[in-house]
C-alpha positions in Angstrom: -26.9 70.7 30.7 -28.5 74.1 29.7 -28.0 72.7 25.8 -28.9 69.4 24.2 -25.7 67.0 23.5 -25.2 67.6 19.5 -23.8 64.5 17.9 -22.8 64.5 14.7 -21.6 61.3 12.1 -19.3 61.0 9.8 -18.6 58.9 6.7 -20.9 56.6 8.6 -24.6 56.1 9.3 -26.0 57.5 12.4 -26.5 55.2 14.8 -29.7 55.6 17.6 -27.4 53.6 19.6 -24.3 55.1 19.8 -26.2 58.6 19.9 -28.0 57.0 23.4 -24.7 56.3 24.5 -23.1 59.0 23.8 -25.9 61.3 25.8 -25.2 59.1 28.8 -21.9 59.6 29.0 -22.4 63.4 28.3 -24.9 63.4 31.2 -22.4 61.7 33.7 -20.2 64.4 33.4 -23.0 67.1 34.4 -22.3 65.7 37.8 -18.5 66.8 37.9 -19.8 70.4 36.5 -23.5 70.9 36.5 -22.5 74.2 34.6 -22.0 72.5 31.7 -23.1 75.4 28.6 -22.6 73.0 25.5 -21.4 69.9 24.3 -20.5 68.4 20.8 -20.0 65.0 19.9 -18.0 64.1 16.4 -17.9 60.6 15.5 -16.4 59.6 12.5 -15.2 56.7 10.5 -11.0 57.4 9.6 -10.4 56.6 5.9 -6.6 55.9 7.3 -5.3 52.1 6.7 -7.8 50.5 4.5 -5.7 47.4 4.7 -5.7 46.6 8.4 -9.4 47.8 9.2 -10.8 51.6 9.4 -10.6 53.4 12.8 -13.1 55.1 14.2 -12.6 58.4 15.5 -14.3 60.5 18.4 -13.8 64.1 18.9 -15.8 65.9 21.9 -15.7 70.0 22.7 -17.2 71.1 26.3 -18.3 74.3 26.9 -18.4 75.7 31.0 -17.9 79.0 31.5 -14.7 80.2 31.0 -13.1 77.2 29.3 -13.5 75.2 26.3 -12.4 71.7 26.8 -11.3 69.1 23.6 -10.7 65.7 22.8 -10.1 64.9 19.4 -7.5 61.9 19.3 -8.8 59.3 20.4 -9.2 56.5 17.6 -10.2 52.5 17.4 -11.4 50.4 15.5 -14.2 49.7 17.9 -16.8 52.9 18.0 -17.7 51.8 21.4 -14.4 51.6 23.0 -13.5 55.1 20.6 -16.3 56.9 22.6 -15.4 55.7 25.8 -11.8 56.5 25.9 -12.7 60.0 25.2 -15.2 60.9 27.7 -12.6 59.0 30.0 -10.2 61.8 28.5 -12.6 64.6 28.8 -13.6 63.8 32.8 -10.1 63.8 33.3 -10.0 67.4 31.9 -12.9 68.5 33.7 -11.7 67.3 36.9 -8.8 69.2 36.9 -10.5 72.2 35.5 -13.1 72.0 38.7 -10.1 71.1 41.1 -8.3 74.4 40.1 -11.5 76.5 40.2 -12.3 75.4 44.0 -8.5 76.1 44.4 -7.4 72.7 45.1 -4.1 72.4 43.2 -1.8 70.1 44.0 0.9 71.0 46.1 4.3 69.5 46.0 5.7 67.9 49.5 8.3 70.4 51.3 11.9 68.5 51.6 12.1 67.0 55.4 16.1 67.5 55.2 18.9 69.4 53.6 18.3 68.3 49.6 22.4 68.7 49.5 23.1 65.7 51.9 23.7 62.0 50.6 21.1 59.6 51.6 23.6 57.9 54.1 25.6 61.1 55.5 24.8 62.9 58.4 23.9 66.2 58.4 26.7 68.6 59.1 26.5 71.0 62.2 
């Protein structure tokens, strides 16, 4: 990554911990895009539904040239599982973002027979 990972809290204390994970998960994607120009790490604690327990929410943005990449809705109530989901999202992103740059898009399957014949007719002649 050409930039540290910034991390930044949110009606919470920082954490070293979550910060440490948060930079390895940041680093793993490097090996999907090694061209990776910046990435930003939100993590806060959601005010939302004080009676059933406060959600935390992650929100990452990825820099590579030529795209910016988000995630910002993915909540729990565990900060752990929060940050995971959305570096799960944000691979996901940059996977298809690489897959479209090498040209590798998915192609749909060409029909092997007439698409106006019934399963169980014949095909006419």
């Amino acid at each position: 990554m050409k930039l540290p990972v910034q991390i930044l809290f949110h009606g919470m204390e920082p954490s070293d911990a979550l910060a440490t994970s948060a930079r390895a998960h940041a680093h793993k994607l490097e090996s999907f895009a090694p061209d990776i120009m910046a990435c930003h790490v939100s993590i806060d604690l959601e005010q939302k539904h004080k009676q059933q327990g406060r959600p935390f929410g992650v929100r990452i943005d990825l820099t590579i040239p030529g795209h910016e990449l988000v995630v910002n809705r993915v909540q729990n109530e565990d900060v752990n599982i929060a940050l995971r989901d959305a570096f799960d999202n944000m691979k996901r992103q940059l996977e298809e973002v690489v897959r479209k740059r090498r040209g590798q898009v998915k192609q749909h399957a060409v029909p092997l027979r007439d698409e106006t014949e019934s399963p169980g007719e014949p095909a006419s002649k």
